[in-house]
N, C-alpha and C positions, 0 to 999 in steps of 0.2 A: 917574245913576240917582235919579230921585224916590221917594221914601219916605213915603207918607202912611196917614192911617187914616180919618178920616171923609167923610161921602157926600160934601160940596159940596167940599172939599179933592182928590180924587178926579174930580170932576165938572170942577172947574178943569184940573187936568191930563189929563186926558182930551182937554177943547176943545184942546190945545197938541200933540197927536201929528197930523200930516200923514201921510196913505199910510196904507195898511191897517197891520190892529193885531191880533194876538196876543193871544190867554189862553191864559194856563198854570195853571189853580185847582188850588191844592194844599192840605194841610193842614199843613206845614211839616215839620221834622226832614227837612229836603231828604238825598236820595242821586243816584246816580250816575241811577237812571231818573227823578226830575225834571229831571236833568239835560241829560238826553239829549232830553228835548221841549222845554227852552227853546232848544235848537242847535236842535233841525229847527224850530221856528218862527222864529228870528232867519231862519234862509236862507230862509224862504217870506214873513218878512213884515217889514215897513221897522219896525215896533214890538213889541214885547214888553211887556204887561202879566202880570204875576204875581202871582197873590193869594195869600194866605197866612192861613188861619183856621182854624180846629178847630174844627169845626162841632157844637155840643151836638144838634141836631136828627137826626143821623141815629146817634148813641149809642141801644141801648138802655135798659132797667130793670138789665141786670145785667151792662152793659158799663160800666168804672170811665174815664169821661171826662176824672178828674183824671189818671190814670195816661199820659194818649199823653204820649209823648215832645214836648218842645218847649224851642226854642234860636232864638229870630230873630235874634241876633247871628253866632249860625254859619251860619245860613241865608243873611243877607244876606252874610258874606265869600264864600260859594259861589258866588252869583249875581252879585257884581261886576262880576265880568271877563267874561262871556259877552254883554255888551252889553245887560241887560235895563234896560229903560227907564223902566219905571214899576213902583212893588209898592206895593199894595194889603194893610192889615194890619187888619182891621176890628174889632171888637170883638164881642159876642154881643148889649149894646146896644143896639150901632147895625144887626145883620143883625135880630136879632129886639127890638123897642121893645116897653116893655111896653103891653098889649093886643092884642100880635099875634095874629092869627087865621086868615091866609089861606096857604094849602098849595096844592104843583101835587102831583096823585099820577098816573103812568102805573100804569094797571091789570093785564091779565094778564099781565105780563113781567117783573112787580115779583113774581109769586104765587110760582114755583119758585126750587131753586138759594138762594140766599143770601136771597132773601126770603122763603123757606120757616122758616130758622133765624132772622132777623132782622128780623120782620114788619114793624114801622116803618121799618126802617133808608132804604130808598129815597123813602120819603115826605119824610125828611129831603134824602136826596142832590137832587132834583130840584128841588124848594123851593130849597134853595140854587145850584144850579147857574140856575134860570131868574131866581134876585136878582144873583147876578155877571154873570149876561149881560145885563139891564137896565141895571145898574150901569158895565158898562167898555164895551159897545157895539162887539164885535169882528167881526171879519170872520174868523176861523178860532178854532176852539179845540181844546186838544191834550191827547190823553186817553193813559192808557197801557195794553196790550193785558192788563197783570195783572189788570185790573179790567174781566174781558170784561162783564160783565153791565150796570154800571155801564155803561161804555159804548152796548149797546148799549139802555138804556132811554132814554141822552141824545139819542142819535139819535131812536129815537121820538117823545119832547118836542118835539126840533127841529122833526122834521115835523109833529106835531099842532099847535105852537101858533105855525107860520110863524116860527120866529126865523131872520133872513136871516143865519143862519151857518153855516160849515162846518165840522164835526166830522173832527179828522184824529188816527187810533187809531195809536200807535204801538209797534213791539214790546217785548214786554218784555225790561227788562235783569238777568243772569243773573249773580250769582256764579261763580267759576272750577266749582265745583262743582256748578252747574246750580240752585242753590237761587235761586229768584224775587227782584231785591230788594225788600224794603219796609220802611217803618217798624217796623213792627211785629219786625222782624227781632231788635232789639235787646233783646228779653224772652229769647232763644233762651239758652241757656246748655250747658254741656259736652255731656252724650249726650245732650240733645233736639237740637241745633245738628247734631250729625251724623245722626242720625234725620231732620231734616229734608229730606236729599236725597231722601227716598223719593215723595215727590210730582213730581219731573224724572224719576226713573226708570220708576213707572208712566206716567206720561204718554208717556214714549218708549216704552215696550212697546207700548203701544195705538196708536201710531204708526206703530210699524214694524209691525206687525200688518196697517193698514189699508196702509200701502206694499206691503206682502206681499200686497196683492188683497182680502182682506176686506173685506166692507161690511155684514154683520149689526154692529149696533150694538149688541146686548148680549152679542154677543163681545167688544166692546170694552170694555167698562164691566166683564166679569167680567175680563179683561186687568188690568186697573188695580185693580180689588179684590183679586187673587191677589198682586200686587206691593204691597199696603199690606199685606195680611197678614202677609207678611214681616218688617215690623218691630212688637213688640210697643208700643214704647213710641205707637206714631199710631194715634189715635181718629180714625174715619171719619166723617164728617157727611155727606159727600153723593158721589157719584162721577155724572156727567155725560156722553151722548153726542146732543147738543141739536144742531137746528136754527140755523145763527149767526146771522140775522138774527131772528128769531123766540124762539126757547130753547125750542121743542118736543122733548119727548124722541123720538129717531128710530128706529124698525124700521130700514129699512136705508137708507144712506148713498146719496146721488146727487146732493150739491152740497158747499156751502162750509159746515163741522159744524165746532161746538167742542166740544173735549174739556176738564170744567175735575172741578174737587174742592174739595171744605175738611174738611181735619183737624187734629185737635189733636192741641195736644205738648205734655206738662204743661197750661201754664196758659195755652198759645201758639195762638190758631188761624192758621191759615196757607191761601191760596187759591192755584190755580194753575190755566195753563190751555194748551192745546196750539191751534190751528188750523189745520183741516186743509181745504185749499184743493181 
């Protein structure tokens, strides 16, 4: 496993991978669902690139970017063994040099949902996702289904700006207790941590709901509001029954719809998402 940080160090190893090649972009504090896409890309593809950066550009004004969690030394004993080939550990730097200037931004797709509470935030994600794909020059990149939005504005990118690569959305991995995992997990503490399950629960009600025949979509959405209400301690930011390739909010259901949310818990915001095929 190669372990480097700047562009040309990078660039050299890069030229040294034979066969298609794998990204895995993360922002590090690795868990079981970063882990879960460096497997399904080792079995789809002869390399494995994985970067690893905490990206200041898609932080807000009054998201505390000192505060994410970070550990590249546990990061890297994580990914060891799973055959990853190359990682990628960049600097802020070397992604943004000073007099940087130039941004990629997808537009209506970026407007709802999390970009509604986090205006910049995707200006940031895109920007950096289209300088690691310059950067590592893959033939698959592997995203995880918690971050439905995220993904699907990368897709977007993808096709607007020809990048000859393939975008592979993977599901999300669940605590025994149905809680999402993520970084962010780790802020959770005694009765917010259990309060937390209340976003798998909504979501499975408005699931079983549409299983149960329904296709008005703001049955669905009052479904998952009735089940947040339930617990006092989760502030509700958004509740979702969108279009999955688009994230138009939908009257009634007659394709492939994602069900997602973000709520706060204390000081925790937390995203989840259901999809329903």
């Amino acid at each position: 496993m190669q372990i480097v940080s700047t562009l040309s160090d990078l660039r050299t190893a890069r030229l040294s991978l034979d066969g298609t090649v794998a990204l895995v972009p993360t922002m590090g504090y690795l868990h079981e669902g970063h882990l879960s896409l460096i497997r399904k890309a080792k079995q789809e593809c002869r390399n494995v690139v994985l970067s690893i950066f905490v990206n200041p550009a898609q932080f807000g004004a009054n998201e505390d970017l000192s505060k994410y969690p970070r550990d590249l030394e546990r990061d890297l004993a994580l990914v060891s063994p799973l055959g990853v080939d190359l990682v990628w550990t960049p600097t802020p730097e070397i992604m943004y040099p000073n007099g940087y200037q130039t941004w990629v931004e997808v537009e209506a797709m970026t407007r709802p949902l999390e970009g509604a509470m986090r205006p910049t935030h995707f200006k940031g994600v895109t920007t950096v996702v289209a300088k690691l794909f310059n950067a590592t020059q893959p033939d698959k990149a592997y995203f995880g289904q918690k971050d439905a939005q995220q993904a699907a504005v990368i897709r977007q990118m993808v096709r607007d700006l020809n990048f000859p690569i393939e975008i592979i959305v993977c599901p999300t991995m669940r605590e025994a207790d149905g809680l999402a995992m993520s970084s962010r997990n780790k802020y959770l503490e005694g009765d917010d941590r259990k309060a937390a399950t209340i976003l798998f629960r909504a979501l499975t009600a408005a699931r079983s709901a549409y299983e149960g025949g329904e296709r008005n979509a703001e049955v669905l959405r009052r479904k998952m509001r009735e089940v947040l209400g339930n617990e006092p301690r989760a502030q509700v930011q958004y509740v979702s029954c969108a279009d999955y390739d688009t994230l138009e909010e939908l009257e009634t259901i007659n394709g492939k719809t994602l069900l997602s949310m973000a709520v706060l818990l204390g000081k925790t915001r937390l995203i989840d998402n259901f999809v329903l095929e």
